[in-house]
N, C-alpha and C positions, 0 to 999 in steps of 0.2 A: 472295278477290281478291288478285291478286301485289303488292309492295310496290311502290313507285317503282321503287328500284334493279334488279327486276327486270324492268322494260320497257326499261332502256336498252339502246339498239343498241351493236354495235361503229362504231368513229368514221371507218370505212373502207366505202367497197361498192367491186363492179367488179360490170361489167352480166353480166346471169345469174345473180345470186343468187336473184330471185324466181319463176325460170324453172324452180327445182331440183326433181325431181320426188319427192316426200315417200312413203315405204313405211311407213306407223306401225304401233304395236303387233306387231313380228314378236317372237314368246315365243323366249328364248334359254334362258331356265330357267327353269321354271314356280314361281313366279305370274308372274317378270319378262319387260321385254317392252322391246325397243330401237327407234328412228324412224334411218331411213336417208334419206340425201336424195344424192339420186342427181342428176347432170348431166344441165343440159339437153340438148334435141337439138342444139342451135347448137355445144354444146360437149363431146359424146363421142365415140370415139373407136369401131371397131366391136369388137369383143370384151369380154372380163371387164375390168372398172376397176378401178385401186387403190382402197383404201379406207385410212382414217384413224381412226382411235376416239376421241374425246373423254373422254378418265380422269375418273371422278371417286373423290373420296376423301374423300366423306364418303356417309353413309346417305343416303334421302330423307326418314326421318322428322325427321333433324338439321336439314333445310333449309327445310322447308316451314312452321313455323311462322315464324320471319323473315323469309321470304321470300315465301310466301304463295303458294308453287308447286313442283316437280320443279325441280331442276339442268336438265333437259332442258326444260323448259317456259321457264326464263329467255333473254331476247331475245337475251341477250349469245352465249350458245353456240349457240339458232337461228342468228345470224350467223353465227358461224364454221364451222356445217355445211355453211349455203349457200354461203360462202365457195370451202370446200373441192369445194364439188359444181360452183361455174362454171368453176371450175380442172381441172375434170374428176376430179376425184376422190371417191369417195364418201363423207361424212361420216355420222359415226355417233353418233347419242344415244343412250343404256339410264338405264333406270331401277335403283338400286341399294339393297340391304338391307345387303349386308358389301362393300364397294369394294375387300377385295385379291383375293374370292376372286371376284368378279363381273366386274373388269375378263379375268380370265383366261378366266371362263366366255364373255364377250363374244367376244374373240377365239378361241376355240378353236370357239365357234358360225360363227365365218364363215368360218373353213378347211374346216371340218367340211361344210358347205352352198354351200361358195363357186360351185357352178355353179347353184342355183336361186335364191340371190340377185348372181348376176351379177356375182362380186367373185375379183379375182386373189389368191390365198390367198401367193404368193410374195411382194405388193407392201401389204404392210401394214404402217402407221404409229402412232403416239402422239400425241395432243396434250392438255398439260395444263396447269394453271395454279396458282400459290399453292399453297394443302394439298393441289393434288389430284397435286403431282409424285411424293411419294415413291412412291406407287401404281401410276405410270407409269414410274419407274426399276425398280420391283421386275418390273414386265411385261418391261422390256427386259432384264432380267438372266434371265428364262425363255430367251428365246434366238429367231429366227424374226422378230423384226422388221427392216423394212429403218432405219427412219428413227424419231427421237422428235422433238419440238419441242416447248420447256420452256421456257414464260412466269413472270418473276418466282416463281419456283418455290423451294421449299425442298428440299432433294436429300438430301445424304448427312451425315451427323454423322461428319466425319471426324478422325483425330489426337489423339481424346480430346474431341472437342468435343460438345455435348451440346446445341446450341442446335434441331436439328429436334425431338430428342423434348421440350425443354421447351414447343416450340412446340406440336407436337402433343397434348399434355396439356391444353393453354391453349384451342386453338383445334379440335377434340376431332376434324380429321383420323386416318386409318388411317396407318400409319409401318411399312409392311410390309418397307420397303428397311432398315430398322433394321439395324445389324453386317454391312450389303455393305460391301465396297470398293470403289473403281472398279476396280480389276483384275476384278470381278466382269463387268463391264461386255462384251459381244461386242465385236470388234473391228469387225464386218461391219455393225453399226448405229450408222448418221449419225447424230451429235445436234446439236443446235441447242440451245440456251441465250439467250433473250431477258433480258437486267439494267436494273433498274428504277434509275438512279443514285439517284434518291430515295425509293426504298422507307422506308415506315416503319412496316414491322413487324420487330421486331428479331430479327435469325436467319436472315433470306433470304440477304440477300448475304455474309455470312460464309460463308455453304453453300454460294453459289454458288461465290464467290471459291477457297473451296478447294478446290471439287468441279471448276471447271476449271486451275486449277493441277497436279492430281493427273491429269486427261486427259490434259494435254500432257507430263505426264514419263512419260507410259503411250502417248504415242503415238495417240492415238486421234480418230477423225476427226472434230471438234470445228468448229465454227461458231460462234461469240459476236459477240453484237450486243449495246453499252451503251449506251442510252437514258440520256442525263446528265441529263434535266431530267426522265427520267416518274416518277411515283407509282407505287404498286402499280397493280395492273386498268390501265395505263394504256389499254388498248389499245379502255376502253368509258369510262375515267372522263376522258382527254386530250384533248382533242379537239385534236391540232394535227398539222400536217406533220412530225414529227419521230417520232410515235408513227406514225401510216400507215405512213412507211418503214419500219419495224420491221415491220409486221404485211406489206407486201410482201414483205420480205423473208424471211418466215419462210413464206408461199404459195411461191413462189420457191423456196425451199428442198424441200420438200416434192415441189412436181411436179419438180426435180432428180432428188430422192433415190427418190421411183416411176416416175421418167421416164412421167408424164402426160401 
């Protein structure tokens, strides 16, 4: 039975989340198998739809004893696939064993198949959260995505700093982006960067802090939005007007950046 924490909702809807229509179990690598929730009919568009991947970075077998369920099974990221799907854009859940080399399998399955699952292979994005960012920067440094958006996230050990991988030891995340730089970074994929002003897990915003300081003397096409008053998760654990606009703004961003 999933714990509490895992029924909570995201602390935002917009109409058409519950409309999104669900393709489960498609095998991306066998035995694993990902849930796609596709846009309603109120709100697609006629042709292939961008898609979005939800990173994770950690295993399933890490999760499911705390948690009492899949990363994909928790309410919180159902939310934000449905999310992604009344926005017209396809969100993607997978179930994961190793999270650097599965997020890669993921996406290379839906370029690979993108005309029998219905999905524009040129307009594919990221979205990740806490430990599951470095997994989702290492994706964007492959190369081939349009857009990432990186919630409260831990990024890059930059300048000698060492606080992701101590995090990742701790909190037993994959840290696959370890010794990138952001010059590593494409210049052609958008990123978004959501800041928890009062995260408190230590090592977030020092990462973030530096990881966008390092964008902008790189030049690179950067989006930052600081939430002064949210926690970590704010964006299922806040429940206030001030965390919504954040997660607006980070849908917003996204049907921008795949022009949805």
């Amino acid at each position: 039975m999933p714990a509490e924490i895992a029924t909570k909702p995201v602390v935002y809807r917009i109409p058409g989340m519950d409309a999104a229509t669900v393709r489960p179990r498609v095998q991306y690598r066998a035995p694993l198998t990902m849930d796609l929730y596709y846009p309603p009919e109120e709100a697609s568009k006629p042709g292939p739809k961008p898609a979005v991947a939800i990173i994770l970075g950690y295993p399933d077998v890490g999760v499911t004893s705390p948690f009492g369920c899949q990363f994909r099974e928790m309410e919180m990221f159902i939310c934000w696939a449905r999310l992604f799907a009344a926005s017209g854009i396809v969100g993607i859940l997978y179930e994961s064993s190793h999270p650097a080399t599965d997020a890669l399998a993921v996406l290379n399955y839906i370029r690979e198949n993108s005309v029998e699952l219905g999905i524009d292979p040129t307009r594919l994005g990221v979205w990740a959260s806490s430990g599951n960012a470095p997994v989702a920067l290492s994706a964007v440094a492959q190369g081939n995505l349009r857009c990432a958006a990186l919630c409260y996230g831990f990024t890059l050990d930059l300048d000698g700093a060492t606080g992701v991988a101590q995090a990742a030891a701790q909190f037993y995340f994959a840290n696959p982006a370890a010794g990138r730089r952001v010059e590593d970074l494409p210049r052609e994929t958008a990123l978004f960067i959501a800041r928890a002003g009062q995260d408190q897990f230590p090592g977030v915003n020092p990462s973030i802090d530096a990881f966008v300081a390092a964008a902008l003397r790189s030049n690179l096409p950067l989006t930052l939005v600081n939430h002064p008053t949210g926690p970590h998760a704010f964006d299922w654990m806040d429940d206030s007007d001030a965390s919504r606009a954040v997660i607006r703004a980070i849908l917003e961003f996204l049907k921008s950046s795949l022009r949805a």
